[in-house]
N, C-alpha and C positions, 0 to 999 in steps of 0.2 A: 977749796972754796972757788977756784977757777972752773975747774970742769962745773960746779953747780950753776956759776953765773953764764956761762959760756951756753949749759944745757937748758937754763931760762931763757934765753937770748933765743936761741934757735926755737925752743918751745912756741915761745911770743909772734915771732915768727910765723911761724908753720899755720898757728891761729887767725894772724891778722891773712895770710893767703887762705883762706876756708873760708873768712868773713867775706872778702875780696871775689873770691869765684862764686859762693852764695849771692851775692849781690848783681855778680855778671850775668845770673842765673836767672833773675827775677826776683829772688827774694827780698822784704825788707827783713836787715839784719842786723844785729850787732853784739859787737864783744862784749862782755860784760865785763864793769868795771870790777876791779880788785878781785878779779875769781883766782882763786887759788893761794890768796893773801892770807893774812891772819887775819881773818873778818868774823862778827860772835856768827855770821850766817854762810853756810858755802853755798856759792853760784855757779850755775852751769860758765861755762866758757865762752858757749856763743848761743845766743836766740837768735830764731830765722823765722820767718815766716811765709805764705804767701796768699795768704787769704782766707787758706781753704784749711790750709797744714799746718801745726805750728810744734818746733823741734824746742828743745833744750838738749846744748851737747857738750859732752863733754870732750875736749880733743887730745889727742896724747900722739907723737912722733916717735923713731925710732931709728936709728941706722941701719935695724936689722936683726937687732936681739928683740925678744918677744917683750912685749910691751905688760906692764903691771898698773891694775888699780886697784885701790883697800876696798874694805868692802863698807866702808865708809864714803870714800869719793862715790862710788855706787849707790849707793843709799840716799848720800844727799841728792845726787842729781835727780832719781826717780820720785823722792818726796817733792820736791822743787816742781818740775815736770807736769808732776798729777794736780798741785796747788795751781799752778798756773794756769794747767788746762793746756800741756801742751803733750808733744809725744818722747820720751827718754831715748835721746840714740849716745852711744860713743861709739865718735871718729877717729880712725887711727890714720897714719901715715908713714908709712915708710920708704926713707932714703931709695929716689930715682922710681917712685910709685904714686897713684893718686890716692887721694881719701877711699877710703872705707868706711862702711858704718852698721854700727849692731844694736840691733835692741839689747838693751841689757844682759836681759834673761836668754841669750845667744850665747855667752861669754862664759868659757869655760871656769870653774872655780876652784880653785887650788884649796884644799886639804888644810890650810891656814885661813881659809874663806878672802883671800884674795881672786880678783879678776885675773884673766892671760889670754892675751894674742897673739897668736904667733904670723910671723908674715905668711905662711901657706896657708893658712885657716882665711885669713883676710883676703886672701887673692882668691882663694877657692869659695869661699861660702860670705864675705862680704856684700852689702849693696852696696858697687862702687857709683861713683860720683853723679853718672849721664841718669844712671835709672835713680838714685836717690831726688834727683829735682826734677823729675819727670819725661826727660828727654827720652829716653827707652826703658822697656820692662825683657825682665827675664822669660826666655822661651823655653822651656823642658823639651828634654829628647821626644817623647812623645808628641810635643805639640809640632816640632821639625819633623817628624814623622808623619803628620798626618792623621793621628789615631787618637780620636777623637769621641770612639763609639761608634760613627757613622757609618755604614756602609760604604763596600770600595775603596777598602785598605787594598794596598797593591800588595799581592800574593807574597812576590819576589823581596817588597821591602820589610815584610813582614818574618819572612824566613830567618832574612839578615837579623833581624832584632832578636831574632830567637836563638840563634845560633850565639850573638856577642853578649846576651844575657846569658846564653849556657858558659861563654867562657868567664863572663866580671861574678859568677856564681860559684866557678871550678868544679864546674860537669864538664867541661871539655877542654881539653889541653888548644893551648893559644896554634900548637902545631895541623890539631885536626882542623880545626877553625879556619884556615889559612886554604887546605886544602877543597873544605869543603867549598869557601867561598871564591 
């Protein structure tokens, strides 16, 4: 009964700081009352807005173990979501990490039809925080690159791309790669 009230404590937590930096953010925002309560209706955990965008989220924290949702809390938030007119993200977090956030249909699905995140998944393939409230957007190697279609691709940076796609392909041992370049 401890560890449960202890892990709502930090959950509650962890929400009201999302609400908190949403708000630092520009958004109007707020918790939603009694979500995750025994209510006949479930509610997202936090509504944001900011004029243009409007989220319903669901949040969930972690120390580090891979985070779980039913495919129920799923379901309601994206029913919820599309009634309101807003967009389904869940946000995770994890212990000495910022927010993360996925569209639903991102979230891997466990063979019991529950949700899973694993902290690598969320670090590597999440929208963390700065680009989810518009403060930065994701740039693809290609667009660091240069290669855009355009003409006056540089020869030299081109090669390179070729050669570290022969190796992330395993046409070429990481050894020749090294030498070549």
């Amino acid at each position: 009964m401890t560890t449960t009230v202890s892990a709502n404590r930090k959950g509650d937590r962890r929400e009201r700081e999302l609400v908190n930096a949403l708000d630092e953010a520009g958004f109007a925002v707020m918790r939603a009352p009694a979500s995750g309560a025994a209510t006949e209706r479930e509610l997202p955990d936090v509504l944001a807005g900011d004029g243009e965008t409007f989220y319903a989220v669901e949040a969930k924290s972690s120390a580090g173990d891979p985070i779980y949702l039913t495919g129920e809390e799923v379901e309601a938030l994206t029913f919820f979501a599309r009634n309101f007119g807003a967009k389904a993200r869940i946000a995770v977090r994890f212990d000495r990490e910022d927010w993360y956030f996925f569209h639903p249909g991102d979230l891997y699905t466990t063979d019991a039809g529950s949700y899973r995140v694993k902290k690598e998944k969320a670090l590597a393939d999440g929208t963390d925080f700065p680009e989810f409230v518009g403060e930065t957007e994701k740039v693809t190697l290609g667009e660091v690159g240069g290669d855009d279609g355009d003409e006056g691709v540089d020869p030299e940076l081109e090669e390179r791309r070729e050669i570290l796609t022969a190796v992330r392909d395993g046409h070429m041992p990481v050894e020749d790669a090294l030498d070549v370049l």
